[in-house]
KOLDRENMI-269325 format. One line per 4 residues: number of its first residue (from 1); for each residue x, y negated, z negated of N, C-alpha, C. Coordinates in pm, 1 decimal, padded with zeros to 6 digits, m for minus. Example, Ala and Ser with C-alpha at 12.3 -4.5 7.8 and 13.67 -1.06 7.14 Angstrom:
<atoms>
1) 01319.0:00569.0:m00780.0:01230.0:00450.0:m00780.0:01320.0:00330.0:m00780.0 | 01285.0:00225.0:m00708.0:01367.0:00106.0:m00714.0:01290.0:m00003.0:m00787.0 .
</atoms>
This chain:
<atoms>
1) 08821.3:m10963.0:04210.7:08722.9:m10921.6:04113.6:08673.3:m10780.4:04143.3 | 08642.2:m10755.6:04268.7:08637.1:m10633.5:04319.5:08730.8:m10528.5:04215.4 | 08837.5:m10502.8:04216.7:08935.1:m10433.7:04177.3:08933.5:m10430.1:03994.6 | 08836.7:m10497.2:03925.2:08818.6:m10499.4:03818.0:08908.0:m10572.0:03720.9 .
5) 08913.0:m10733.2:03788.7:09054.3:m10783.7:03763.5:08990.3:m10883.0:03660.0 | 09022.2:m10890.2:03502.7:08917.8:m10942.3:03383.4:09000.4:m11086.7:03393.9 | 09137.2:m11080.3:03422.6:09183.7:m11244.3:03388.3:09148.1:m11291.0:03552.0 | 09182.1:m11247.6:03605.0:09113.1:m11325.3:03740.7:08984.9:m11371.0:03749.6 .
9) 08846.0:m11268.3:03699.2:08729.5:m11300.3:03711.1:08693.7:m11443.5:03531.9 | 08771.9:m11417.8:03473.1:08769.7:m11515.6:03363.6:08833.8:m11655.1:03428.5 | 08935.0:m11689.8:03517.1:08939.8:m11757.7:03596.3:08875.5:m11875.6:03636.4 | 08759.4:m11794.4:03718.7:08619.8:m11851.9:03793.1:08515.8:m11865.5:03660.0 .
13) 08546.2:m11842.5:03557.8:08399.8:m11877.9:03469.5:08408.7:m11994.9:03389.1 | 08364.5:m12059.2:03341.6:08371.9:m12214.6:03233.0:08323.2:m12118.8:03114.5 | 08442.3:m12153.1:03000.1:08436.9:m12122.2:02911.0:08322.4:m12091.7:02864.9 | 08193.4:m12167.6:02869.9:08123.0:m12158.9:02807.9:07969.8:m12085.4:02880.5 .
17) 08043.4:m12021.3:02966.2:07932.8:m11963.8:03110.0:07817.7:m11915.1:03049.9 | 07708.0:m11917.9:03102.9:07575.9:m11832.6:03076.1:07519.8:m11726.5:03101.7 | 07507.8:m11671.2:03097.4:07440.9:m11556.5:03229.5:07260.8:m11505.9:03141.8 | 07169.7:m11549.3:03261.0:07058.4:m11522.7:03255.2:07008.0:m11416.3:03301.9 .
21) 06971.0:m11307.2:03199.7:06955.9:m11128.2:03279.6:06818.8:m11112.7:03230.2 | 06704.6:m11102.1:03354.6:06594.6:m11013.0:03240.6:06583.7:m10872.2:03272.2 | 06690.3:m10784.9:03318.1:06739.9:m10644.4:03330.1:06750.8:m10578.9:03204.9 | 06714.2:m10429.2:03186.8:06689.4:m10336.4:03131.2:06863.1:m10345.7:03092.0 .
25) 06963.7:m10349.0:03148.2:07068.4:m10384.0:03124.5:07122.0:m10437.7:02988.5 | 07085.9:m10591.9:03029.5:07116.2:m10658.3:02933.8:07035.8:m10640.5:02801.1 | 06914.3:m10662.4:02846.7:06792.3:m10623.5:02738.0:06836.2:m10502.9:02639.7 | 06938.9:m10427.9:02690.8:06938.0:m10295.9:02538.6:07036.4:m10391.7:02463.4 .
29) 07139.5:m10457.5:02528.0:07231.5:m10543.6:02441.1:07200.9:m10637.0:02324.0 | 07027.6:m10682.0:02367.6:06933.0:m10717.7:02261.5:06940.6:m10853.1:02286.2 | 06949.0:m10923.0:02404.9:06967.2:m11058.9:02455.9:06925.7:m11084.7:02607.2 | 06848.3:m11155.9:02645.0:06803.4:m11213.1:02773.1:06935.9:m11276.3:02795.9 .
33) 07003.8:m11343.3:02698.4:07082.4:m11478.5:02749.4:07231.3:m11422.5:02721.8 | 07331.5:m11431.3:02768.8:07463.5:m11387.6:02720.1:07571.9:m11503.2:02727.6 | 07664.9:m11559.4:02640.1:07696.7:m11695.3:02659.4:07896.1:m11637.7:02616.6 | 07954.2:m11724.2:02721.8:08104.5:m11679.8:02663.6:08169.1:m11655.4:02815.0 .
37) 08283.0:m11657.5:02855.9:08314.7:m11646.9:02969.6:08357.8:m11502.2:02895.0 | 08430.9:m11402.0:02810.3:08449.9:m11288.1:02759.9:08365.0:m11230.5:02773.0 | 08236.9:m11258.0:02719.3:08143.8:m11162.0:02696.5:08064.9:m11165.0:02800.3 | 08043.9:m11233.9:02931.1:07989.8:m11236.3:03043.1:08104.8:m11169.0:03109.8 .
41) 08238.8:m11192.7:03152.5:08267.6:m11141.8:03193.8:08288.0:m10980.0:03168.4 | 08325.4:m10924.3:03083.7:08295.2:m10829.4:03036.0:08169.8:m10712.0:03080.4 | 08079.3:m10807.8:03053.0:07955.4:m10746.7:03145.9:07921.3:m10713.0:03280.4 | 08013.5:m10811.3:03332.4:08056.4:m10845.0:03462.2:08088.2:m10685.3:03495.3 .
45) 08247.3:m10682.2:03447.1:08305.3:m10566.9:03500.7:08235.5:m10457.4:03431.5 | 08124.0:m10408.2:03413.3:08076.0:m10276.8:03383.0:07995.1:m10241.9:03530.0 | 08001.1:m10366.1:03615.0:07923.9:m10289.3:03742.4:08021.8:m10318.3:03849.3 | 08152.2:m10292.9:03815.0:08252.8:m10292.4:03935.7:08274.2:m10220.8:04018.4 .
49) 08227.0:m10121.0:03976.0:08211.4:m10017.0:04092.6:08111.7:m10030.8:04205.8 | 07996.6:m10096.1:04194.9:07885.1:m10126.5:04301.8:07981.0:m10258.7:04340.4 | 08064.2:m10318.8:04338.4:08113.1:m10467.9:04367.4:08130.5:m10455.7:04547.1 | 08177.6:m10313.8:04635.0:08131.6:m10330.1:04748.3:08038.7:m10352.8:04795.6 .
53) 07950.4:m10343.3:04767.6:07779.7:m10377.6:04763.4:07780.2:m10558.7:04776.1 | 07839.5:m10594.9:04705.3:07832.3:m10733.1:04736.3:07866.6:m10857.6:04838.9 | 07742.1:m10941.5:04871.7:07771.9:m11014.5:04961.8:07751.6:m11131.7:04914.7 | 07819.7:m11243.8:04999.1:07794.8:m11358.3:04961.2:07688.6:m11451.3:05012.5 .
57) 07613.2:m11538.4:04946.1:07447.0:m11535.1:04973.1:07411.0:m11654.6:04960.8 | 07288.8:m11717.2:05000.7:07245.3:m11836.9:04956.4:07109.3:m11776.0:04888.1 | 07114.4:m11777.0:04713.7:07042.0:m11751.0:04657.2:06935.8:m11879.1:04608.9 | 06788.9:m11895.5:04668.2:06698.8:m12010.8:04630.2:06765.8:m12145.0:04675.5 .
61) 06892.5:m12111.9:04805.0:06933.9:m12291.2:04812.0:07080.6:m12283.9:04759.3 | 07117.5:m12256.2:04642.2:07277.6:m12205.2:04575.3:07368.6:m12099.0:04609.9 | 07458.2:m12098.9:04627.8:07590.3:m12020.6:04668.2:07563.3:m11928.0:04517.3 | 07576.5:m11798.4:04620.6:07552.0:m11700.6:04506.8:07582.9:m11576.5:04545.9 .
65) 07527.5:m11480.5:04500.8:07592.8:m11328.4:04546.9:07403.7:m11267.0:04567.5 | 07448.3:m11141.5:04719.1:07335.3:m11015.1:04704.3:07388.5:m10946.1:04679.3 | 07328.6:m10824.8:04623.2:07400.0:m10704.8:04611.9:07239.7:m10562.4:04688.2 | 07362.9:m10516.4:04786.6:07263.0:m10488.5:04904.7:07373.0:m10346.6:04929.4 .
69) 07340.2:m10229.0:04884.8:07367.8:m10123.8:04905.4:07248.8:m10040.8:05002.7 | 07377.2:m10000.5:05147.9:07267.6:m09943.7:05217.4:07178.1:m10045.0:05308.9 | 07200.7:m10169.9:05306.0:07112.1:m10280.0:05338.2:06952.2:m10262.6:05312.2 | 06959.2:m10231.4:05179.5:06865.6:m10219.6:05065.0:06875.9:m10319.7:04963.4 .
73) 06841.7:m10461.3:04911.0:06861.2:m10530.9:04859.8:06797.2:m10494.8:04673.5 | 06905.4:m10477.5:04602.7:06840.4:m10449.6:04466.9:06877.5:m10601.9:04369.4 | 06938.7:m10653.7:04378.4:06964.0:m10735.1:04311.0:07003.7:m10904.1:04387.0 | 07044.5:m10992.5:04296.0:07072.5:m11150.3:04384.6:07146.7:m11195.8:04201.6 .
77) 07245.9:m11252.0:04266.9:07271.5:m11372.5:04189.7:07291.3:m11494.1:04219.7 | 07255.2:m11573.7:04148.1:07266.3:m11700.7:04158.6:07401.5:m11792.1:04085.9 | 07436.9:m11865.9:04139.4:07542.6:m11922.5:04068.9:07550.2:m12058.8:04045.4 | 07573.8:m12134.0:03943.2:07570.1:m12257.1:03950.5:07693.9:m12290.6:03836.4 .
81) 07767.6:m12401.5:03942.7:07935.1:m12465.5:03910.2:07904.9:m12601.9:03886.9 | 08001.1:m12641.3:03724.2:08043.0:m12753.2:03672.2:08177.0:m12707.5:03687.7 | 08219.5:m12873.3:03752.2:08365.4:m12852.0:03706.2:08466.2:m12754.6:03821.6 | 08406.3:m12707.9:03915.4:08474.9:m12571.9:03974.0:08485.7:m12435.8:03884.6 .
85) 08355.8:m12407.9:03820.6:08391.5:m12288.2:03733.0:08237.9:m12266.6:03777.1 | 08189.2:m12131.3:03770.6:08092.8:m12085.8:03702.7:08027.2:m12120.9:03605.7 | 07884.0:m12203.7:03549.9:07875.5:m12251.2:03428.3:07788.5:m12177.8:03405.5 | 07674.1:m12105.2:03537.7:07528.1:m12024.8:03469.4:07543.0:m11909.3:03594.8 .
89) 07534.0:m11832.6:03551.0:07484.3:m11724.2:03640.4:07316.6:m11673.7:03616.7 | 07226.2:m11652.0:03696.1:07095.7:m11627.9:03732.2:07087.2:m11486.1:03769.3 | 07096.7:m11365.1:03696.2:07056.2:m11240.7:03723.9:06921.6:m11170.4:03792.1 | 06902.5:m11165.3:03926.1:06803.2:m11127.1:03925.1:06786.2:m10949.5:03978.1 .
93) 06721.7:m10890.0:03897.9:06707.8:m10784.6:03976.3:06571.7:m10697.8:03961.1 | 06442.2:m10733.4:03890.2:06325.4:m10721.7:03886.5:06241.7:m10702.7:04040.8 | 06234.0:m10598.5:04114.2:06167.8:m10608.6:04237.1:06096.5:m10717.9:04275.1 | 05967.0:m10746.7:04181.1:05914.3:m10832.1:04173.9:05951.6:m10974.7:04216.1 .
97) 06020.7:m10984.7:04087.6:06112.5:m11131.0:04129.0:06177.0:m11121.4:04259.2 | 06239.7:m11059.0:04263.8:06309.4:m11036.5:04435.1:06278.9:m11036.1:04532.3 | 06102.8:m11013.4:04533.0:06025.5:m11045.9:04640.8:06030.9:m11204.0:04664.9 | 06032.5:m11258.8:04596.8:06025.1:m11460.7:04582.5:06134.9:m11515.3:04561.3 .
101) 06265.0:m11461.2:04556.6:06392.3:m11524.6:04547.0:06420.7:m11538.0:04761.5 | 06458.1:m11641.0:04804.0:06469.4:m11695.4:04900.6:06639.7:m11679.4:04896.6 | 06640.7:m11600.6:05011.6:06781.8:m11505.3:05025.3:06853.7:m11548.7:05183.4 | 06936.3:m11602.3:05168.5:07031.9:m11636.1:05347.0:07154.3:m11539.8:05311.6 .
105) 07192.1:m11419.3:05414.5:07327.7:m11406.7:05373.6:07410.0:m11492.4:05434.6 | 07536.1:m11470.6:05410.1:07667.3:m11523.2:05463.0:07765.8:m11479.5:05514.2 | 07844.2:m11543.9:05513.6:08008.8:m11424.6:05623.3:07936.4:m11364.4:05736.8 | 08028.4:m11234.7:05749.0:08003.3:m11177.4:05829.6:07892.7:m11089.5:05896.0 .
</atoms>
């Protein structure tokens, strides 16, 4: 996914995936909520370039992603699987919120 790979990262998503953003991001798109493994993924790869930035995380308890450039934490996702797919993704990247999202990394 790193490498900006759209049928690979469509892959990992359930058709009918969610993604919950309250980012300035999504918000110009004119939607909190984005629904579609296409159109999430899609969105996906517009921040592939920060994708080194990413680690793998225990976001609130759930297997999820930080994204920690600099070991500066700006963002967290959350992930939650039906099925072995991706069914909701949890965008968080509001400072605020990020102060109260309960963060373990992982790996290495």
């Amino acid at each position: 996914m790193r490498e900006g790979d759209f049928d690979g990262l469509l892959s990992v998503l359930d058709p009918d995936v969610r993604l919950r953003d309250g980012s300035a991001e999504l918000l110009s798109c004119g939607a909190a909520l984005m629904r579609g493994s296409r159109a999430v993924g899609a969105h996906a790869l517009t921040f592939s370039r920060g994708a080194r930035f990413v680690q793998p995380a225990l976001v609130n308890g759930a297997v999820g992603l930080a994204i920690v450039p600099d070991g500066h934490l700006i963002g967290a996702l959350g992930l939650t699987f039906e099925h072995d797919k991706i069914a909701v993704i949890e965008m968080i990247a509001d400072p605020e919120r990020l102060r109260h999202v309960d963060l373990v990394a992982l790996g290495p």
